[in-house]
PAVEX-406429 format. One line per 5 residues: number of its first residue (from 1); their letters; for each residue x, y, z of N, C-alpha, C. Coordinates in Angstrom, 2 decimals. Example, Ala and Ser with C-alpha at 12.3 -4.5 7.8 and 13.67 -1.06 7.14 Angstrom:
1) AS) 13.19,-5.69,7.80,12.30,-4.50,7.80,13.20,-3.30,7.80 ~ 12.85,-2.25,7.08,13.67,-1.06,7.14,12.90,0.03,7.87
END
This chain:
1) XXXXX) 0.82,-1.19,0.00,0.00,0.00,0.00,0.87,1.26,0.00 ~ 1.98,1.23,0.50,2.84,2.20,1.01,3.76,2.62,-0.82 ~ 4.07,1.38,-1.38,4.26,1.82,-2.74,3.03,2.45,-3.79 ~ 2.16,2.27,-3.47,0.73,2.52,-4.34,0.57,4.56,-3.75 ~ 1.02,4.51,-2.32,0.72,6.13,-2.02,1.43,6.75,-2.40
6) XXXXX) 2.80,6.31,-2.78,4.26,7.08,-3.10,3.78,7.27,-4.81 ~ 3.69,6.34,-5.26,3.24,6.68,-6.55,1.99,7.64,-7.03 ~ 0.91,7.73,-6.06,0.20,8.73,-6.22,0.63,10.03,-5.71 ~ 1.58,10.05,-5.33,2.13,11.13,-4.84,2.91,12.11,-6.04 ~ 4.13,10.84,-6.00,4.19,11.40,-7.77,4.07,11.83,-8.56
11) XXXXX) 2.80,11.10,-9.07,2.05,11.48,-9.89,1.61,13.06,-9.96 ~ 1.02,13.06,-8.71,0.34,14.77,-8.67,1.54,15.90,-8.39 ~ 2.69,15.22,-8.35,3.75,16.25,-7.57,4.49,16.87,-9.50 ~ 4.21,15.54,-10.33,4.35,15.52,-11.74,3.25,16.40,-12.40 ~ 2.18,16.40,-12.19,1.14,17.10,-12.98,0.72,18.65,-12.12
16) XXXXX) 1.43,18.92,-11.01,1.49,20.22,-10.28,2.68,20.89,-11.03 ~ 3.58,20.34,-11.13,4.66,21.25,-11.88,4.51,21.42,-13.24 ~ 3.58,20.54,-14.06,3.31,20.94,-15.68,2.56,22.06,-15.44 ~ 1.28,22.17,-14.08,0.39,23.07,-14.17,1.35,24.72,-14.21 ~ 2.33,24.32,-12.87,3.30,25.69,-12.77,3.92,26.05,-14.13
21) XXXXX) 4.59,24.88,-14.88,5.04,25.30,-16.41,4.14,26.19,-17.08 ~ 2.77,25.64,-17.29,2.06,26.41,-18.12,1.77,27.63,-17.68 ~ 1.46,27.96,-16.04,1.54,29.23,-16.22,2.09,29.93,-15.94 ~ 3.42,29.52,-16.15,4.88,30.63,-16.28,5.10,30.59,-18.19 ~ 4.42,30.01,-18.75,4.22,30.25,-20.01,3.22,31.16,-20.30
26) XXXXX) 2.39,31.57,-19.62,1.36,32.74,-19.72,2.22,33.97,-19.59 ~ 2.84,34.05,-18.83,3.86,35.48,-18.24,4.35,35.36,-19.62 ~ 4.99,34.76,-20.68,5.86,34.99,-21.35,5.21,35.67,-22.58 ~ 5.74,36.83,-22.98,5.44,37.63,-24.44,5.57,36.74,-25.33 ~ 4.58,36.13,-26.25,5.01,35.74,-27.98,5.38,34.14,-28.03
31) XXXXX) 4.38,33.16,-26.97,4.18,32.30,-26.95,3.11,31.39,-28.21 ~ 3.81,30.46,-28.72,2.68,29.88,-29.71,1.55,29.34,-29.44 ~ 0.79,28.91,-28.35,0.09,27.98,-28.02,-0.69,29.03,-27.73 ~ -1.96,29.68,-28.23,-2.80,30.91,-27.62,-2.88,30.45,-25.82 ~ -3.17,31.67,-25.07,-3.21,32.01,-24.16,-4.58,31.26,-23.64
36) XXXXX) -5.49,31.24,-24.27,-7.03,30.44,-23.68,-5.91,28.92,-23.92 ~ -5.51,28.91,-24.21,-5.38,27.18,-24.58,-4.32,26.85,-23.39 ~ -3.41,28.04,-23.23,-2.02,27.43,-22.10,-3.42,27.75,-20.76 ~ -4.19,28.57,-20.45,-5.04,28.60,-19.36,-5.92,27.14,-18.99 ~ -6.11,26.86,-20.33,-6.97,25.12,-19.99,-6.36,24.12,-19.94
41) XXXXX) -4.82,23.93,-20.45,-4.06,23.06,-20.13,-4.00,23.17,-18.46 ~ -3.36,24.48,-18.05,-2.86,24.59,-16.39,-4.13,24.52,-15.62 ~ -5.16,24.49,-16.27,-6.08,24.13,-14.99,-6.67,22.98,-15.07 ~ -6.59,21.89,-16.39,-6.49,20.78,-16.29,-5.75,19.96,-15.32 ~ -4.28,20.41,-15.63,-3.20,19.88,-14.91,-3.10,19.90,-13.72
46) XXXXX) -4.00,21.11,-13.49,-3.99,21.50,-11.79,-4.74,20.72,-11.01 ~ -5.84,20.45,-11.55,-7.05,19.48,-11.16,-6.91,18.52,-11.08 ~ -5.93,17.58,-11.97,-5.98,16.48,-12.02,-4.74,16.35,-11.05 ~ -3.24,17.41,-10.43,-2.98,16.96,-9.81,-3.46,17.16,-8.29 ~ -4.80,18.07,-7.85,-5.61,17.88,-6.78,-5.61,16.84,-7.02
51) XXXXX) -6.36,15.83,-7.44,-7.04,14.72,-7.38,-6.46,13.80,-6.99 ~ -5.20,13.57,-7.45,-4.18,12.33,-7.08,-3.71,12.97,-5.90 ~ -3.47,14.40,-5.90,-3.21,14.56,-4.04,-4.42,14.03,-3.06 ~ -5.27,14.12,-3.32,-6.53,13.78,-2.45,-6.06,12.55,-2.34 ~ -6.17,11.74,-3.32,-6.06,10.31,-3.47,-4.97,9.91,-2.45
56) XXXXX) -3.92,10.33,-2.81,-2.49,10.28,-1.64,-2.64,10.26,-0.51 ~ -3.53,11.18,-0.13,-3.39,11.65,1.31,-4.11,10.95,2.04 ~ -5.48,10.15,0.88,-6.93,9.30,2.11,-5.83,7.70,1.99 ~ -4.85,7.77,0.94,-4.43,6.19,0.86,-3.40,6.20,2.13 ~ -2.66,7.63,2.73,-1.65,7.19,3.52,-2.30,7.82,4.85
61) XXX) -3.99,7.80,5.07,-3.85,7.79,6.68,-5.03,6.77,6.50 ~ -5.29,5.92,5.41,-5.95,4.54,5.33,-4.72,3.64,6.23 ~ -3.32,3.12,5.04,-2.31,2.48,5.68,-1.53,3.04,7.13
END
């Protein structure tokens, strides 16, 4: 169980820092990816790494 929480941990600690990428790609002048589009990526990313944090946190005061 203890490998299954580390990996959800991961996971969201992985999809929290794409979210930070994207929006330190918003700050930047003369980016290709329009600006609505880097905004729905990072709040995708953001969400989904809530989710696996949630997940993390009920799996390691389950074990």
């Amino acid at each position: 169980m203890k490998s299954v929480t580390v990996i959800f941990y991961i996971v969201s600690a992985i999809f929290l820092l794409g979210s930070v990428n994207y929006f330190i790609a918003l700050k930047r002048p003369g980016v290709y990816p329009p600006k609505q589009l880097l905004k729905s990526r990072a709040a995708v990313l953001a969400g989904g790494g809530g989710i696996f944090l949630i997940i993390a946190l009920i799996f390691s005061y389950i074990s």
